[in-house]
VOPAGU-2260 file (C-alpha; in pm, 1 decimal, decimal comma):
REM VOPAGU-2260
SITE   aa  ch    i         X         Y         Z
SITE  UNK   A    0    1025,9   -6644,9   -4493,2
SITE  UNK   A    1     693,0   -6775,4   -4359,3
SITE  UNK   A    2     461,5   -6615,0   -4141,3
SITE  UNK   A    3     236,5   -6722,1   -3861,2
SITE  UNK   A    4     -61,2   -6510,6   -3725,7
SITE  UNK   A    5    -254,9   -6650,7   -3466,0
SITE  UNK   A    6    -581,3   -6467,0   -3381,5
SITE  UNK   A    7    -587,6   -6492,8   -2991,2
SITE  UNK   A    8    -954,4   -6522,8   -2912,4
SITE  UNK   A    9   -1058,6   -6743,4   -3164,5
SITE  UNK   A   10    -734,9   -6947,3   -3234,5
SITE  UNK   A   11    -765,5   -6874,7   -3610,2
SITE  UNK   A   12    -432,0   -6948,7   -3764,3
SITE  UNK   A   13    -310,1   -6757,6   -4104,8
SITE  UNK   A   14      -5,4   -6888,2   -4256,7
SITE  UNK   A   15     193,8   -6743,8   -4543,3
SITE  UNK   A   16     531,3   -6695,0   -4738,0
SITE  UNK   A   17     680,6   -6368,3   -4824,4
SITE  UNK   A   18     913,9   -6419,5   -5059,4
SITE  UNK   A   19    1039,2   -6073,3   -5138,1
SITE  UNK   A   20    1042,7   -5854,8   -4787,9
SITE  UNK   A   21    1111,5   -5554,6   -5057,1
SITE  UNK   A   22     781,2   -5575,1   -5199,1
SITE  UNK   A   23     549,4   -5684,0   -4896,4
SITE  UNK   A   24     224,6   -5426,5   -4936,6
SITE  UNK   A   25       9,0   -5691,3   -5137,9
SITE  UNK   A   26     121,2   -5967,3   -4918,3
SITE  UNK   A   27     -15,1   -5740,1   -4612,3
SITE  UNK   A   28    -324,6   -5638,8   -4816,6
SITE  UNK   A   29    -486,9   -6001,4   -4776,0
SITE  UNK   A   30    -454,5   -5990,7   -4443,0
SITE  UNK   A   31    -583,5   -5664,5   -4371,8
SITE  UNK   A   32    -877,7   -5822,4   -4251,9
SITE  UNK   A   33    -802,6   -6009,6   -3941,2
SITE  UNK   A   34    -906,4   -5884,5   -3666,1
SITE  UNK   A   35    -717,7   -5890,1   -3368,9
SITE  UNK   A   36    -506,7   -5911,4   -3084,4
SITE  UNK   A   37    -283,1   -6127,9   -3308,9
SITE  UNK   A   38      31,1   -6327,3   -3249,0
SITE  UNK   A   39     260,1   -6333,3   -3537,7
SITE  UNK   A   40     559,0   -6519,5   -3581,7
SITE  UNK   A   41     823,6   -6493,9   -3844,7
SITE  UNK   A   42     992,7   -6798,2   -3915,8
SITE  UNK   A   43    1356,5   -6708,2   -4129,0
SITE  UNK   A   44    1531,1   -7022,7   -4294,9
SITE  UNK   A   45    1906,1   -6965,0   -4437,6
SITE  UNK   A   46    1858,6   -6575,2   -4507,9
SITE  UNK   A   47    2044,8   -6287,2   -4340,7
SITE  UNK   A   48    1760,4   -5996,0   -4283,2
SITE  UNK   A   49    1891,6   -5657,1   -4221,5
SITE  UNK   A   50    1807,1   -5411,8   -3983,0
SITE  UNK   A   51    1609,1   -5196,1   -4244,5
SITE  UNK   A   52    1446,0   -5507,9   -4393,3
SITE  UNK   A   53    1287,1   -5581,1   -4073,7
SITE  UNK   A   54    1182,4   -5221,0   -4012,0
SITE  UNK   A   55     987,5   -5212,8   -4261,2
SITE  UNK   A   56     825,8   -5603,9   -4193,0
SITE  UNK   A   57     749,2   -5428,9   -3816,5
SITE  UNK   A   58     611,6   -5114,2   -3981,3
SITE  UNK   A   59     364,2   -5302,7   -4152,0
SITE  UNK   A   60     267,3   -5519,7   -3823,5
SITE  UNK   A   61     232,2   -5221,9   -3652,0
SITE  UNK   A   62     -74,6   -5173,0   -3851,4
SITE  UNK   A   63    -246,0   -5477,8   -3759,8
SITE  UNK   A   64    -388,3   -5552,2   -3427,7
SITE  UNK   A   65     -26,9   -5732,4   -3284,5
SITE  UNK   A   66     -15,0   -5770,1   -2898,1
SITE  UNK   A   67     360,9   -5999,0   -2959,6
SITE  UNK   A   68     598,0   -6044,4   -3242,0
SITE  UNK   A   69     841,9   -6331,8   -3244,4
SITE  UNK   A   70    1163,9   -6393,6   -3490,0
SITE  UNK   A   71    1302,2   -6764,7   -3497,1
SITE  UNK   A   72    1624,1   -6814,7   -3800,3
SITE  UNK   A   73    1929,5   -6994,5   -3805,3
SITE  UNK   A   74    2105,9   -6666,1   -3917,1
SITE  UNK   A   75    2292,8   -6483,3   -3718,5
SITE  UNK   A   76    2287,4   -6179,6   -3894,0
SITE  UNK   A   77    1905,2   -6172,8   -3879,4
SITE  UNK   A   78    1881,5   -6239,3   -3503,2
SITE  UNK   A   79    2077,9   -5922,1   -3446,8
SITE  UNK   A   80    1945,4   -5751,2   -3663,5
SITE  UNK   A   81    1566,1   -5853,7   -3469,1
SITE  UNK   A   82    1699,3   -5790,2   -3169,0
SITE  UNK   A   83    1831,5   -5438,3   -3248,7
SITE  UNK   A   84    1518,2   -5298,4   -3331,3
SITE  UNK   A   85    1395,1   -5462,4   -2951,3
SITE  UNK   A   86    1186,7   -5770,9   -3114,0
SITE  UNK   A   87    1196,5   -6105,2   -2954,8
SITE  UNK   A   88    1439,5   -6315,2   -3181,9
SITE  UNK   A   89    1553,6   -6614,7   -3074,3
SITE  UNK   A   90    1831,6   -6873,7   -3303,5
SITE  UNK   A   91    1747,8   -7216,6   -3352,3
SITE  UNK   A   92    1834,3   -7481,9   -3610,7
SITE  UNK   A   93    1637,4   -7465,0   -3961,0
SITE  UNK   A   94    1514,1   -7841,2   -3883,3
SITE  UNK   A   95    1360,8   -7724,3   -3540,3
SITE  UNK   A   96    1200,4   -7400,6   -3775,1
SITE  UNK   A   97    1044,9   -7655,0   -4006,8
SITE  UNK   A   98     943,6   -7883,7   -3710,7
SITE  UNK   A   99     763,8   -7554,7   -3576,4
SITE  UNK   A  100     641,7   -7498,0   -3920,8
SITE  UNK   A  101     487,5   -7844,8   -3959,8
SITE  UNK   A  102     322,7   -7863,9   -3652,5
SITE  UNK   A  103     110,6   -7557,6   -3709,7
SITE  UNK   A  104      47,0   -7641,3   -4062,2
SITE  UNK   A  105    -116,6   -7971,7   -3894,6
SITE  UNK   A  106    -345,0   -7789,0   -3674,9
SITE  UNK   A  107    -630,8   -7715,7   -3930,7
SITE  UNK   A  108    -556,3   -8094,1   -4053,4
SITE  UNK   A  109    -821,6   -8390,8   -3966,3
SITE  UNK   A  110    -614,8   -8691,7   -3934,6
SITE  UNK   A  111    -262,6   -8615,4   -3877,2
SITE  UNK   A  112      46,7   -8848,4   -3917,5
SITE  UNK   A  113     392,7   -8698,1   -3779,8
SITE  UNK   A  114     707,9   -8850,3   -3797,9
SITE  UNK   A  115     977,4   -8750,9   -3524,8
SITE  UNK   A  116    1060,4   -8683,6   -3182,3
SITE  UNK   A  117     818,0   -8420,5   -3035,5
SITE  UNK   A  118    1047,9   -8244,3   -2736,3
SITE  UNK   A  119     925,7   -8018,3   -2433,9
SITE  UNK   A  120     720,7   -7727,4   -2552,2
SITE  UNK   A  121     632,5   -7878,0   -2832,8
SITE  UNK   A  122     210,3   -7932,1   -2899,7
SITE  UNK   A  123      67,2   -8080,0   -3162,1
SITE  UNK   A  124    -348,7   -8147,9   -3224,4
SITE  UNK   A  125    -581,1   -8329,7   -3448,6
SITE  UNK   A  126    -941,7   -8264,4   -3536,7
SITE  UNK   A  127    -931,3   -8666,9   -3609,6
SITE  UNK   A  128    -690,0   -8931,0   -3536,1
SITE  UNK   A  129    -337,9   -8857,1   -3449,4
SITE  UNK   A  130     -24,5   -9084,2   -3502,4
SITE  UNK   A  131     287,1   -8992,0   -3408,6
SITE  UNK   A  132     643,4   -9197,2   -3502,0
SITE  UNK   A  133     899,0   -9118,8   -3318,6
SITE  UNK   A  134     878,6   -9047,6   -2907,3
SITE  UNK   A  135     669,6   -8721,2   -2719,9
SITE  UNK   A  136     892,3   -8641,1   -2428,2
SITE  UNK   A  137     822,6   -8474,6   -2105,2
SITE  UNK   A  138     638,6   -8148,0   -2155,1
SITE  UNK   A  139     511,6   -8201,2   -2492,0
SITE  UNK   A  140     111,7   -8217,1   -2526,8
SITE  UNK   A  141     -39,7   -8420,3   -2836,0
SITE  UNK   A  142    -427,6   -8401,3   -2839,7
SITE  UNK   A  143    -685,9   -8546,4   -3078,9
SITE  UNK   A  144   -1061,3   -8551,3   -3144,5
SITE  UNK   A  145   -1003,1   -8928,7   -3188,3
SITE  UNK   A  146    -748,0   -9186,2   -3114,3
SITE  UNK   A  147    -391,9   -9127,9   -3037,1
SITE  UNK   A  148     -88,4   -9384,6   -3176,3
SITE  UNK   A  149     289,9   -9296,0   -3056,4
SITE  UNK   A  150     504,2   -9534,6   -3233,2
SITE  UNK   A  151     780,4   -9474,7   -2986,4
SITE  UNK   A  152     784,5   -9385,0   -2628,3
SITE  UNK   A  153     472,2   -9144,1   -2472,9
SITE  UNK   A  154     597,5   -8962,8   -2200,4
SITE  UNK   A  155     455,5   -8662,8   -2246,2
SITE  UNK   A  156      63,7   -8535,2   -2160,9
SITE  UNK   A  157    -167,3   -8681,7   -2413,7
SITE  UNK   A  158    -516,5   -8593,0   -2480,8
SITE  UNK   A  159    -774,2   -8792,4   -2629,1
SITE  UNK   A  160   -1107,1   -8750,3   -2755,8
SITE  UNK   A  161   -1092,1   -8367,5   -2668,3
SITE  UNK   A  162   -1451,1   -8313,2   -2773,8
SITE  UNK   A  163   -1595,9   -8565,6   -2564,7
SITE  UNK   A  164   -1566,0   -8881,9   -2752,3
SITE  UNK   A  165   -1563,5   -9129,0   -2467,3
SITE  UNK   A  166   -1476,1   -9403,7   -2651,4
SITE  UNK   A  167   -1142,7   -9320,3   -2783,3
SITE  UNK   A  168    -804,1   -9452,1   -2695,0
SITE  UNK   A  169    -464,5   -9363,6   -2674,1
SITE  UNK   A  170    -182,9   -9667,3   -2797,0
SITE  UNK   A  171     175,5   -9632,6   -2700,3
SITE  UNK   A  172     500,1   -9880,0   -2792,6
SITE  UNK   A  173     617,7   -9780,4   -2442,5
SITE  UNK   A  174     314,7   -9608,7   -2194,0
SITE  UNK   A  175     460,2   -9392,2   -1967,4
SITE  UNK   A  176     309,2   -9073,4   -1974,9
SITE  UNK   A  177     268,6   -8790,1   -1707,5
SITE  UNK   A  178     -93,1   -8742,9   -1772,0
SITE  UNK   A  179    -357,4   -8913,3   -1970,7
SITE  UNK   A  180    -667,0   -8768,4   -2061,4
SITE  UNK   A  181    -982,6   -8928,1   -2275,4
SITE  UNK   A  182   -1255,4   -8665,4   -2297,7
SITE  UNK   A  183   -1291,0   -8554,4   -1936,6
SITE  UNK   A  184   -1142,8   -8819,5   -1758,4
SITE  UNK   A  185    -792,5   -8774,9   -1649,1
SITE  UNK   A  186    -515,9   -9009,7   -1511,6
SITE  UNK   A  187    -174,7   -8938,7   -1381,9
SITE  UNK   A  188      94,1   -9192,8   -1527,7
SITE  UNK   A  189     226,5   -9413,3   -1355,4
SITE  UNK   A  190     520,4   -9352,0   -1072,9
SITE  UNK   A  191     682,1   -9667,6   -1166,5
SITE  UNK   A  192     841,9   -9747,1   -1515,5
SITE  UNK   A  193     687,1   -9975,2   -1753,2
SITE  UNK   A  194     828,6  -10346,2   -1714,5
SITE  UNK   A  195     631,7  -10453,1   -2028,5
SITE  UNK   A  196     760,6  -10517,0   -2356,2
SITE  UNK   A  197     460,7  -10510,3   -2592,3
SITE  UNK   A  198     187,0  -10185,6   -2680,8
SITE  UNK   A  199     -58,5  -10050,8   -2482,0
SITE  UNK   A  200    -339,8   -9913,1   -2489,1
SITE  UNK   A  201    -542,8   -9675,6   -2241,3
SITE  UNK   A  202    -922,6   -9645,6   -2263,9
SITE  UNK   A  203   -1216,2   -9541,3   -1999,0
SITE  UNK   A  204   -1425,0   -9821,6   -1853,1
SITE  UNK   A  205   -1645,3   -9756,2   -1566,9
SITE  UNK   A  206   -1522,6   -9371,5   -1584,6
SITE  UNK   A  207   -1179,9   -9503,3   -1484,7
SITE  UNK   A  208    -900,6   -9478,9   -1745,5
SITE  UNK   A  209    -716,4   -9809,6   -1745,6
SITE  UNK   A  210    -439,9   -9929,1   -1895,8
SITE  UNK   A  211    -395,8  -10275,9   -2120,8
SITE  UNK   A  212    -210,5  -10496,4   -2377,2
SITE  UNK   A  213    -264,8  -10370,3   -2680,7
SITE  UNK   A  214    -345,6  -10738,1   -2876,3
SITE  UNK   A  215    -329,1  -10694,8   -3290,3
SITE  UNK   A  216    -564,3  -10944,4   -3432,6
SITE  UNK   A  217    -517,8  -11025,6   -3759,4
């Protein structure tokens, strides 16, 4: 079992396993500390979690500062057993849990390479560069202090140089994104699909973002 706690107003992220939910006082005693309102997700992978189990797990949120509590497993058992005692619960495959999982590890990472298909919902964000293989689909958002590399297909929004570096760049296999963004110039993708058949590459010149061949010299 791993959980997430998000501190709202200051987007501090705590992550941890509890391994035994029989025994979860000194697991609760290190995070004592964090102020909140908090967010905390519980992310349950191939375990069944009974209705007393998760009692207690609630009791001991209910001590911290928690304005929502989420449940995500691929048990059944556990889902209804969440969504008896009225918590939000919701089943969904253990590879979409560790998906979740690894994107939020990422968050406190510099530069971040991710492998796989980022779907709608899904966000993902670098404090350096950020390369992604695999595709970012409508309604995903990838963002990066730096330069952003999709191996695959951007479709999604992407976002870089969030802290105002004007001179990065974002480099796509197939550009066709519904909004680019490269520190605070933005650009709506294109209407038309891409007839090209080699990288691009989107940068700002003369505060315009444009779009070009993306020429690897060796």
């Amino acid at each position: 079992m791993e959980i997430v706690l998000n501190q709202i107003k200051s987007k501090y992220l705590e992550i941890f396993s509890l391994l035994d939910i029989d025994n979860i006082e000194k697991t609760f005693q290190k995070v004592a500390s964090i102020k909140g309102p908090l967010e905390a997700k519980v992310f349950i992978i191939n375990e069944s979690i009974s209705c007393h189990q998760l009692s207690k797990l609630k009791n001991h949120f209910d001590k911290l500062y928690i304005c929502s509590l989420c449940i995500y497993s691929n048990n059944r058992e556990t889902i209804l057993s969440g969504k008896s005692l009225k918590i939000d619960s919701t089943f969904i495959k253990g590879q979409e849990i560790k998906n979740k999982l690894l994107l939020l590890n990422s968050k406190n990472k510099d530069d971040i390479l991710h492998k796989g298909t980022l779907r709608s919902g899904d966000r993902i964000s670098s404090n350096g560069n950020l390369c992604i293989i695999g595709d970012v689909n409508p309604g995903a958002i990838v963002s990066a202090k730096k330069n952003i590399y999709v191996w695959g297909k951007l479709l999604g929004i992407a976002f870089a140089g969030k802290s105002g570096n004007i001179n990065a760049s974002i480099t796509s296999l197939y550009l066709n994104p519904l909004q680019l963004r490269i520190a605070d110039v933005i650009a709506i993708g294109p209407k038309d699909k891409p007839k090209n058949c080699y990288p691009e590459i989107a940068v700002i010149d003369k505060r315009t973002i444009i779009i070009r061949p993306h020429i690897i010299q060796n």
